[in-house]
LUMBADREN-851445 format. One record per residue (C-alpha): residue number from 1; residue in three letters; x, y, z. Coordinates in Angstrom, 1 decimal, always signed. Example, Ala and Ser with C-alpha at 12.3 -4.5 7.8 and 13.67 -1.06 7.14 Angstrom:
BEGIN
zaza, bakol, c1, c2, c3
1, ala, +12.3, -4.5, +7.8 .
2, ser, +13.7, -1.1, +7.1 .
***
This chain:
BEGIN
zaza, bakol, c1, c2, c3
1, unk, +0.0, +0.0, +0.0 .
2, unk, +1.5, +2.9, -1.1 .
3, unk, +1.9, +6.2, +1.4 .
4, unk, -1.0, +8.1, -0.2 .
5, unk, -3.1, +5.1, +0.4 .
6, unk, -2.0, +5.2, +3.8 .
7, unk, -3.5, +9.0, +4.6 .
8, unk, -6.2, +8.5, +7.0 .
9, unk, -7.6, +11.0, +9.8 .
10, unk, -5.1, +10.2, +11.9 .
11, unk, -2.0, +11.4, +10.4 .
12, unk, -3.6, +13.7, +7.3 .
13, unk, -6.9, +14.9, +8.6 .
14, unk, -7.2, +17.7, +5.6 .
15, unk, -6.2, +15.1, +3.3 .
16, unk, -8.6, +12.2, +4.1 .
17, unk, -11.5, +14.5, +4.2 .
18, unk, -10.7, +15.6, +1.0 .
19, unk, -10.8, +12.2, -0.1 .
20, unk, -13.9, +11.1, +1.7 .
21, unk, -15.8, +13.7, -0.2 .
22, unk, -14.3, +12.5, -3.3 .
23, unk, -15.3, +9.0, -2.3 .
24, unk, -19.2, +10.2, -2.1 .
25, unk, -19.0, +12.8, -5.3 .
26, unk, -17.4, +9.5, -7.8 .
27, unk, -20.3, +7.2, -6.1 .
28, unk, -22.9, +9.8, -6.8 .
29, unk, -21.4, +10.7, -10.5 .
30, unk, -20.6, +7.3, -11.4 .
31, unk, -24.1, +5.9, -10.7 .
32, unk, -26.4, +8.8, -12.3 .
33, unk, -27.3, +10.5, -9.4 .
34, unk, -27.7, +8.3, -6.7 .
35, unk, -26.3, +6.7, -3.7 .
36, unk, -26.5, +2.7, -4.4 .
37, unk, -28.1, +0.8, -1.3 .
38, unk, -27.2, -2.3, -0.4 .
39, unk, -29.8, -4.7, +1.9 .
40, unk, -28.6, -7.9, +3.4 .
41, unk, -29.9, -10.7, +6.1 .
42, unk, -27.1, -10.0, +8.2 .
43, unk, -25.2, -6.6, +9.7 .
44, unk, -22.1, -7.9, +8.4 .
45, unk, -23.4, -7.6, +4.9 .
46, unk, -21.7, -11.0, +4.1 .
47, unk, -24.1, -11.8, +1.3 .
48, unk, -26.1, -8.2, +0.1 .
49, unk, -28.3, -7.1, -3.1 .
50, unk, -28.7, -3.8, -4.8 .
51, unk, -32.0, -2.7, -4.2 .
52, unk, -34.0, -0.7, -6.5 .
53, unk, -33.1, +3.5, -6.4 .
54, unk, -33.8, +5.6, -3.3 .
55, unk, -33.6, +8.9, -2.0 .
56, unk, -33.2, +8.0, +1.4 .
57, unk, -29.8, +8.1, +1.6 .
58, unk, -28.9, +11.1, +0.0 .
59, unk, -31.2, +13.1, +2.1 .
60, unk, -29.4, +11.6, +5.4 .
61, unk, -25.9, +12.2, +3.6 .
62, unk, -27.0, +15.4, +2.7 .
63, unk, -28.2, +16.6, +6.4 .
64, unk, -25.1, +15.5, +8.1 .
65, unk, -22.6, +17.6, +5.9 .
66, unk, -24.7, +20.4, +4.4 .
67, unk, -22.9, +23.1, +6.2 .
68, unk, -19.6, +21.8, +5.5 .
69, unk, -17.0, +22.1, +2.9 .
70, unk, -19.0, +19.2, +0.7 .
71, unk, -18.2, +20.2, -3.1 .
72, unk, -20.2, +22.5, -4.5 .
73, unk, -21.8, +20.1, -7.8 .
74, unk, -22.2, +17.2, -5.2 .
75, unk, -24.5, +19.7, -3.2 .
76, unk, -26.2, +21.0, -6.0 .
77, unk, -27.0, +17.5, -7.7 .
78, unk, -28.6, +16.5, -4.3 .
79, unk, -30.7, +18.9, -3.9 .
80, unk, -31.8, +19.1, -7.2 .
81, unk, -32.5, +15.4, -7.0 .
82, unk, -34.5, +15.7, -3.8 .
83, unk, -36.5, +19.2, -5.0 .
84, unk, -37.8, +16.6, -8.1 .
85, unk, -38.4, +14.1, -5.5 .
86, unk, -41.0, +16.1, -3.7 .
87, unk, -44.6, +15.2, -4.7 .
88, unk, -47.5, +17.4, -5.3 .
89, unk, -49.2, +16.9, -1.9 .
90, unk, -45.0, +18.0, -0.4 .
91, unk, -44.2, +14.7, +0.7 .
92, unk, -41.4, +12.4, -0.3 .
93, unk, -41.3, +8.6, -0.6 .
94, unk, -38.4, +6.2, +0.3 .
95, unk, -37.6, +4.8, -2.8 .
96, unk, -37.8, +6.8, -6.3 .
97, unk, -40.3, +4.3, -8.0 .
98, unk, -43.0, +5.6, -6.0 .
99, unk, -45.5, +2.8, -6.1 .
100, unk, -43.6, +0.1, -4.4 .
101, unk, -43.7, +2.2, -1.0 .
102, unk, -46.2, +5.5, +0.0 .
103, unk, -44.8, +8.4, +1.1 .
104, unk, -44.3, +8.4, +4.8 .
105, unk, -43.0, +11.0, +7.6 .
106, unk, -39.5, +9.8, +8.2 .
107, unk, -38.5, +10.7, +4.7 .
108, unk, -40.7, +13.8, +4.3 .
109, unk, -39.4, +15.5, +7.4 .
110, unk, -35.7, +14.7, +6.9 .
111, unk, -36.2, +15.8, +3.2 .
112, unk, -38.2, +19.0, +4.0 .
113, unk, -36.0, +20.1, +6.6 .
114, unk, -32.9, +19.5, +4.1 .
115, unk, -34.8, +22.0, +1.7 .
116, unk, -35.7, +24.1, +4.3 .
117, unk, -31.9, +24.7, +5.8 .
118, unk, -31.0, +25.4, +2.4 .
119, unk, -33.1, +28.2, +1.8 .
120, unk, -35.5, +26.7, -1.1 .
121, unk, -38.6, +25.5, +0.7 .
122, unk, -41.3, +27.8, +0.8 .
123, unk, -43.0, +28.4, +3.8 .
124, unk, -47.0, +27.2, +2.3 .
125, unk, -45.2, +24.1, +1.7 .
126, unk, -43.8, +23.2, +4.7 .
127, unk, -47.2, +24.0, +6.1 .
128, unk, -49.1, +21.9, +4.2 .
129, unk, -47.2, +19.0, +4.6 .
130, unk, -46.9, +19.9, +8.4 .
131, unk, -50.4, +19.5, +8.3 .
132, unk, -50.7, +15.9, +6.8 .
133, unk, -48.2, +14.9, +9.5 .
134, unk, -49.3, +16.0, +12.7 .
135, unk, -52.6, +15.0, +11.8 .
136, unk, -51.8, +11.2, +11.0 .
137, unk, -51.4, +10.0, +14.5 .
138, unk, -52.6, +6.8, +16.2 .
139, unk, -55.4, +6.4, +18.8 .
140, unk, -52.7, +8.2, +21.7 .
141, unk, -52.2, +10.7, +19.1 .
142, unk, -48.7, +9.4, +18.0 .
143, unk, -47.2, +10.6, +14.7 .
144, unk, -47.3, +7.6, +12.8 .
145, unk, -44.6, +6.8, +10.0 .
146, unk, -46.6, +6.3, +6.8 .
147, unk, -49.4, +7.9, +4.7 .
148, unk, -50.9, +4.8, +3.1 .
149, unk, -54.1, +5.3, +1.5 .
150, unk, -55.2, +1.3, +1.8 .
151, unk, -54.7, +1.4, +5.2 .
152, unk, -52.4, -1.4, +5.7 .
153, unk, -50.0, +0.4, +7.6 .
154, unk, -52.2, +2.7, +9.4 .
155, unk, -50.7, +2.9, +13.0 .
156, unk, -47.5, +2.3, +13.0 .
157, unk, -45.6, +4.3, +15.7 .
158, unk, -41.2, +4.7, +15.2 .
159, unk, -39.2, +6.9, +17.7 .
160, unk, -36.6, +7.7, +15.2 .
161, unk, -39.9, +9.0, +12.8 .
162, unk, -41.3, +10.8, +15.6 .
163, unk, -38.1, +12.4, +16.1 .
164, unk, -37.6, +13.7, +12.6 .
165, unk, -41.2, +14.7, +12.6 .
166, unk, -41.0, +16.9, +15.7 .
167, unk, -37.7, +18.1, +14.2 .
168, unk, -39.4, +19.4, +10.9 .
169, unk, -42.1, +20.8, +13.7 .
170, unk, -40.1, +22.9, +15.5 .
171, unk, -38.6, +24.7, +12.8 .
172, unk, -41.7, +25.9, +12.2 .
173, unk, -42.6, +26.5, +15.3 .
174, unk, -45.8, +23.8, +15.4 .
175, unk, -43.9, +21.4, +18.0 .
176, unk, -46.7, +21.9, +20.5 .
177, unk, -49.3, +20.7, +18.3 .
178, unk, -47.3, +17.6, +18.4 .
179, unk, -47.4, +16.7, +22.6 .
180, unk, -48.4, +13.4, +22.7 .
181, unk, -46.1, +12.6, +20.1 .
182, unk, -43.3, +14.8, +22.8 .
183, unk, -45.0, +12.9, +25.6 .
184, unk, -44.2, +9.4, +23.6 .
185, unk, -40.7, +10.6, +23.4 .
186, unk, -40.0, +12.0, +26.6 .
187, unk, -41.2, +8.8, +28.2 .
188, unk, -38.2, +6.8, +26.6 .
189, unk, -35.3, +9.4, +27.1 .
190, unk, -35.9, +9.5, +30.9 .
191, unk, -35.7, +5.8, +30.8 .
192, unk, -33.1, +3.7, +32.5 .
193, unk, -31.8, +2.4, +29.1 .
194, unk, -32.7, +3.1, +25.4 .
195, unk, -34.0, +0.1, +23.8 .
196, unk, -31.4, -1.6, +21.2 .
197, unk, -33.3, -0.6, +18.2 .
198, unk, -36.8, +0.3, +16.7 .
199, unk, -38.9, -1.4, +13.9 .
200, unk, -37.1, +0.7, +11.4 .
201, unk, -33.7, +1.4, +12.9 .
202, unk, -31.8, -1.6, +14.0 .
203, unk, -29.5, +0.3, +17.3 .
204, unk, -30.4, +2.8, +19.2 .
205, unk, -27.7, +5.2, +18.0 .
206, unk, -29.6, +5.8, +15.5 .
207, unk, -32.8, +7.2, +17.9 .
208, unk, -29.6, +8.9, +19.7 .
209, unk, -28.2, +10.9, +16.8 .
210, unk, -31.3, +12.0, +15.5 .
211, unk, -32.3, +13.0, +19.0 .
212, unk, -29.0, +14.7, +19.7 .
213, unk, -30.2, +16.5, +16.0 .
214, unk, -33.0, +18.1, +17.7 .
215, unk, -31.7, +18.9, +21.2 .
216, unk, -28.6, +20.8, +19.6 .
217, unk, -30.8, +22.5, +17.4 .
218, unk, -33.8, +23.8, +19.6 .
219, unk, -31.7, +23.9, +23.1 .
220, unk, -34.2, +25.6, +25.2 .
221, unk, -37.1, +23.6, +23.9 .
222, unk, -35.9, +20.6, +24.5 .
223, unk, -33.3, +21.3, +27.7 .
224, unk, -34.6, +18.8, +30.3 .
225, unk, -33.9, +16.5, +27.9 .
226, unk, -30.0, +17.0, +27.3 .
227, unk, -29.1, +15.1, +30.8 .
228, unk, -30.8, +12.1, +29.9 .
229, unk, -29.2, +11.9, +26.2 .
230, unk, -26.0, +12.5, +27.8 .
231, unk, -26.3, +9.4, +30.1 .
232, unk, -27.5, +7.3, +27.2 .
233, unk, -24.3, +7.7, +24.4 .
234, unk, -22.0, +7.8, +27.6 .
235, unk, -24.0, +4.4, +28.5 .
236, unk, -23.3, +3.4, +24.6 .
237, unk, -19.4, +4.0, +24.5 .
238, unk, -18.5, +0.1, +25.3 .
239, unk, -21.0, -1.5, +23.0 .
240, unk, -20.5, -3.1, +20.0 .
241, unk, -18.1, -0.8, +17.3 .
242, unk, -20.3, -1.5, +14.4 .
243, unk, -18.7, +1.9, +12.1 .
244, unk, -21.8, +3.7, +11.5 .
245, unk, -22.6, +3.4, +15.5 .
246, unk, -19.3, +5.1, +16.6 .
247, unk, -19.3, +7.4, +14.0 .
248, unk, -22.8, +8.3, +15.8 .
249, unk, -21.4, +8.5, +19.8 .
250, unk, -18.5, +10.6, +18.3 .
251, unk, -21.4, +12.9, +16.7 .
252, unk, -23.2, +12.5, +19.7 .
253, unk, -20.6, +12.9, +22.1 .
254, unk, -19.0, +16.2, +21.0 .
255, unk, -22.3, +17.7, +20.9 .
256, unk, -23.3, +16.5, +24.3 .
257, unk, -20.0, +17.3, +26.0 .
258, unk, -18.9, +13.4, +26.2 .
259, unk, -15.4, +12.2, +26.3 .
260, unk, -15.5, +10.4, +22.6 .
261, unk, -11.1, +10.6, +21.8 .
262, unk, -10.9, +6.7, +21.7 .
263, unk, -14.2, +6.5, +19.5 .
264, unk, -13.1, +9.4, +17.1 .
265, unk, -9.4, +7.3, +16.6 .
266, unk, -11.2, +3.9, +16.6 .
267, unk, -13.7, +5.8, +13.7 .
268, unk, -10.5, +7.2, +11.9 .
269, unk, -8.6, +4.1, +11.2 .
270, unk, -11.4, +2.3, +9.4 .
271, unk, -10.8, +4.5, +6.3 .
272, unk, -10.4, +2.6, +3.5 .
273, unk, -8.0, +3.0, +0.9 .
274, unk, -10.3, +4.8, -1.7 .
275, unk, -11.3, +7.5, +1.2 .
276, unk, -14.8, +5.7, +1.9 .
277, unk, -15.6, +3.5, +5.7 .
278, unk, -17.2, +0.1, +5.4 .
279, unk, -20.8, -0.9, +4.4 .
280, unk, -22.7, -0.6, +7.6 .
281, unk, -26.6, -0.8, +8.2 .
282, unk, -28.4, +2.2, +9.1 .
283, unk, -31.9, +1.0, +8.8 .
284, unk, -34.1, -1.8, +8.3 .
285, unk, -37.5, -3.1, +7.3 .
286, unk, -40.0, -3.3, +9.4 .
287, unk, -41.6, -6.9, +8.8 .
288, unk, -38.4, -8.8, +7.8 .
289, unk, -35.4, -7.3, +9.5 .
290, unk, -33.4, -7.0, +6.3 .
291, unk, -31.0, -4.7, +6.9 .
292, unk, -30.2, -1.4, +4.3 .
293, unk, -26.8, +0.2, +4.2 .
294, unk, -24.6, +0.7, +2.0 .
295, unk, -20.7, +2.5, +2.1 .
296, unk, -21.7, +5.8, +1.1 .
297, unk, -23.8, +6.7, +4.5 .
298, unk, -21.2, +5.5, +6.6 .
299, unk, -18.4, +7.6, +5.2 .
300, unk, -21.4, +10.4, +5.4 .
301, unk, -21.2, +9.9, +9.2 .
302, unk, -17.7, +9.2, +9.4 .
303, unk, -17.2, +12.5, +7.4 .
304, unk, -19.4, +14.6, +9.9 .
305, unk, -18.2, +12.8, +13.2 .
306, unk, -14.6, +13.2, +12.5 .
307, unk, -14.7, +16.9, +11.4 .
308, unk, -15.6, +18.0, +14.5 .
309, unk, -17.7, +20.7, +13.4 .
310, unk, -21.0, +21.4, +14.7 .
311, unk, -24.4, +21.0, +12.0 .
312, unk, -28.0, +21.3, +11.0 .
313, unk, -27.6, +25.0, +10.9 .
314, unk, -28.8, +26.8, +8.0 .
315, unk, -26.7, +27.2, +5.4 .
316, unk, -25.6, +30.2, +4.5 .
317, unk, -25.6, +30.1, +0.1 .
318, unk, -23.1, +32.3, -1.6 .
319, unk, -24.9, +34.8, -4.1 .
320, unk, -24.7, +32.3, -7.5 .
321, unk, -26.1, +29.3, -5.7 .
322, unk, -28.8, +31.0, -4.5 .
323, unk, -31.4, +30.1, -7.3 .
324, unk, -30.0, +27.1, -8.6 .
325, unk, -33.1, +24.8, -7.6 .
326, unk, -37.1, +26.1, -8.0 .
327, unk, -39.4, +24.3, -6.1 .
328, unk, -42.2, +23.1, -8.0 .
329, unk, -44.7, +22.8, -5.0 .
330, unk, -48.4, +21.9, -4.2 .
331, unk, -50.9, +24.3, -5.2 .
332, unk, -50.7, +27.8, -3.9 .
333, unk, -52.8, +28.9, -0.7 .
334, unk, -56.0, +31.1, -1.4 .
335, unk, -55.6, +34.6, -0.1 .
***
């Protein structure tokens, strides 16, 4: 291996990251705009299968290192992706063939948001959509994950959903309409221990960095809940190092004022030669446990965790990026 191949975060920081972003712009270019995902029976991804085109991914990549130094075409291709993506009622769907999923309120919150720190969601939009998903709750009045018109999945109640819901929620200030849903939510932090994963998410780290997401962001909202996230990722640091799970504590820990050094080395050695970490699942199905991953979201992670910058502000657009995207929204309120 020669001594370029060697660079990693831990002798070259400046370097590597350079080359993780290069890693996620040739993945993105080389397969038409779009982040291949990978699903498997197993964590390890032993045995996996491409699975049909999604926008999941990229919106979750996206998030993570929207306000740093992610090239500028990479950023733009993204979001132009995601702004077509966006259906006429202002929801998204997991995968890009819309009929073999509905829309549901993981994706349409982490995708509105996206669009919404970036300066090209307009307000009537977020609204409306808003609307659709505070009002599809369960009989506790839950936000529940998917809009499904046959009714099949009516019900269905994720933490990590909840989360991104209330997330999208708060920015517009509309989080109280959402209190059992805060109730549902609150009841878990305080607990003694997080549960090791969801229907949907397959650890807890996963519930822990989207939480630490929305505690960062709206600190006095969500204060009383900071000491209780705290304990959890410090409870976290000894369990297994699947990559996209320390990646998270390290995320998790610098925000929360944790002690994450050994994670963040641990996290910088598993570079790989071509600047990407390894394939790692990040979510799951909910029926069959098949797991999704693929390399791409993990070096996303890595990328953010290891930079050591903090995220999910808005981003602030030079002048000749500001109209690169037009939404084409839902229809336009009455006045």
């Amino acid at each position: 291996m020669s001594t370029q191949e060697r660079l990693s975060f831990v002798d070259a920081p400046c370097a590597a990251e350079r080359r993780g972003y290069d890693f996620l712009s040739e993945r993105w270019r080389a397969q038409g705009g779009v982040f291949p995902c990978l699903n498997s029976s197993s964590r390890r991804f032993e045995e996996s299968h491409l699975i049909h085109p999604e926008s999941f991914t990229a919106m979750v990549i996206l998030d993570l290192v929207l306000t740093d130094p992610l090239p500028v075409a990479l950023r733009r291709s993204i979001l132009w992706e995601l702004s077509r993506e966006l259906d006429e009622e202002g929801l998204f769907f997991f995968f890009k063939e819309h009929e073999r999923l509905p829309a549901d309120a993981d994706c349409t919150s982490i995708g509105l948001s996206l669009l919404a720190r970036s300066g090209l969601l307009p307000d009537y939009v977020a609204h409306q959509s808003l609307d659709r998903i505070l009002s599809n709750v369960d009989t506790l009045g839950v936000i529940c994950t998917y809009f499904d018109p046959t009714g099949e999945r009516d019900g269905i109640v994720d933490p990590v959903v909840c989360t991104n819901a209330l997330f999208l929620a708060s920015l517009y200030g509309r989080e109280e309409e959402a209190s059992a849903t805060i109730a549902f939510l609150e009841r878990l932090i305080t607990g003694e221990n997080l549960e090791e994963g969801s229907r949907y998410y397959p650890s807890c780290e996963a519930l822990i960095y989207f939480l630490t997401r929305l505690v960062h962001t709206f600190p006095q909202r969500f204060a009383s809940w900071r000491p209780h996230l705290t304990r959890h990722v410090r409870a976290r640091l000894s369990a297994e190092p699947w990559p996209m799970d320390v990646a998270i504590r390290v995320i998790a820990g610098d925000v929360l004022g944790v002690d994450v050094s050994q994670q963040r080395r641990e996290l910088a050695a598993l570079q790989q030669a071509d600047g990407g970490w390894p394939v790692d699942a990040f979510f799951r199905y909910g029926r069959s446990g098949i797991f999704f991953g693929n390399r791409e979201m993990t070096t996303g992670f890595a990328l953010r965790a290891l930079s050591g910058r903090p995220g999910w502000e808005q981003m602030k657009r030079p002048p000749e990026e500001q109209q690169v995207i037009e939404i084409t929204s839902p229809t336009q309120p009455h006045h």
